[in-house]
C-alpha positions as CSV (number, residue, x, y, z in Angstrom):
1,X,-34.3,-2.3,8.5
2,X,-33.1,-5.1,5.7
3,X,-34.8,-8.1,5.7
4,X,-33.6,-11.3,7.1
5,X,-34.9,-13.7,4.8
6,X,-31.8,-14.4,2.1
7,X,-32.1,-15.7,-1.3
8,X,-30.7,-19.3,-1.5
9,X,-27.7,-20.0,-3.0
10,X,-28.0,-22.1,-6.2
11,X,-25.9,-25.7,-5.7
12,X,-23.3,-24.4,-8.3
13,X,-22.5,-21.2,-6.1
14,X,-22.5,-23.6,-3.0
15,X,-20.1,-26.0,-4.6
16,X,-17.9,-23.3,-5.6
17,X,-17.6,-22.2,-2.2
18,X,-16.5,-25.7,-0.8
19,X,-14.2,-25.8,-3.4
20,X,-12.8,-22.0,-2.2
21,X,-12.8,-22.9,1.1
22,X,-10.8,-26.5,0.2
23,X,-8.5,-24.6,-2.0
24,X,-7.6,-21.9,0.4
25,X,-6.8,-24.4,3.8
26,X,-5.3,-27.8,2.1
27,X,-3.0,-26.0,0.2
28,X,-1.5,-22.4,1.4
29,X,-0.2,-19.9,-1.7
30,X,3.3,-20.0,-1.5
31,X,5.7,-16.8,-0.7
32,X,8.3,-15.8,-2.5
33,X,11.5,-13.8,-2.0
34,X,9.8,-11.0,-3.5
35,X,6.9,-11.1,-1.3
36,X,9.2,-11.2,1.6
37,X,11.1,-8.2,0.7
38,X,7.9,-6.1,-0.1
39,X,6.8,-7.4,3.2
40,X,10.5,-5.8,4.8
41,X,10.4,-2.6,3.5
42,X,7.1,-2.1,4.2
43,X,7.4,-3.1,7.9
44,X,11.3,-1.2,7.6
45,X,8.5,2.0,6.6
46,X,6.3,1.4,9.3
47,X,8.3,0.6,12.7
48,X,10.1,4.2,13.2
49,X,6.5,5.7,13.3
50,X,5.2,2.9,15.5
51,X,8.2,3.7,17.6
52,X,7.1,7.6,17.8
53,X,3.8,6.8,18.5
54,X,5.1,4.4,21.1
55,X,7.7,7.2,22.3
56,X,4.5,10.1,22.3
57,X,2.0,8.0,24.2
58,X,4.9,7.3,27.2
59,X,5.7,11.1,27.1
60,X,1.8,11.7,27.9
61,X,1.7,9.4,30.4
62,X,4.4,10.6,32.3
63,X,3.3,13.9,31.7
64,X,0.0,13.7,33.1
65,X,1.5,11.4,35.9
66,X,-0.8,8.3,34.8
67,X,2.6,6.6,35.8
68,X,6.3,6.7,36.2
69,X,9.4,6.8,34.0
70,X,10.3,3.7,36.5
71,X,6.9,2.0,35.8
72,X,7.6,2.4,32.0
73,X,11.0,0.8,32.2
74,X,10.0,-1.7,34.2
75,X,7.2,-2.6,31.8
76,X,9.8,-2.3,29.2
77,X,12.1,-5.1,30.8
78,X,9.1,-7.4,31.7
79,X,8.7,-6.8,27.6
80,X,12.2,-8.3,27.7
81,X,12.5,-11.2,29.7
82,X,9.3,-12.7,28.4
83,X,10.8,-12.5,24.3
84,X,13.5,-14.1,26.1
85,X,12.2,-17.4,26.5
C-alpha cells in the first residue's frame, strides 16, 4: 500500500500552479473555425453509430419484453417536447 505522506511542493512549483490555474479560468483558449470543423466531422463520424447502438439496445428491450414499442415512442416524444422548450 503507497504511503500517504507526500513530498512538499517547493514554492516555485506552487506558484506555478496558481498561475496554471489563473491562466486556464480568467481567460478561456479561444476556438477557431478549424477547431469547430474538426469538432463536426468528428461528431458527423460518431452519431450514426450512437444511433445503432441506440437502435440495438431498443431492439433488445423489446425483444426480451423489458418494455413496449409504445413505451419506447412515448419516451421518444417526452425526448421531444422537453428539447422543445
Amino acid at each position: 500500500m503507497p504511503s500517504k505522506h507526500t513530498t512538499p511542493q517547493s514554492s516555485k512549483q506552487r506558484g506555478q500552479a496558481k498561475k496554471l490555474a489563473r491562466t486556464s479560468s480568467s481567460r478561456p483558449r479561444q476556438v477557431d473555425a478549424e477547431d469547430i470543423h474538426a469538432i463536426s466531422e468528428r461528431l458527423d463520424m460518431m452519431l450514426p453509430e450512437v444511433m445503432a447502438r441506440i437502435a440495438a439496445v431498443e431492439h433488445v428491450l423489446i425483444e426480451k419484453q423489458v418494455c413496449s414499442l409504445d413505451d419506447l415512442l412515448k419516451a421518444r416524444q417526452f425526448i421531444n417536447e422537453q428539447e422543445s422548450f
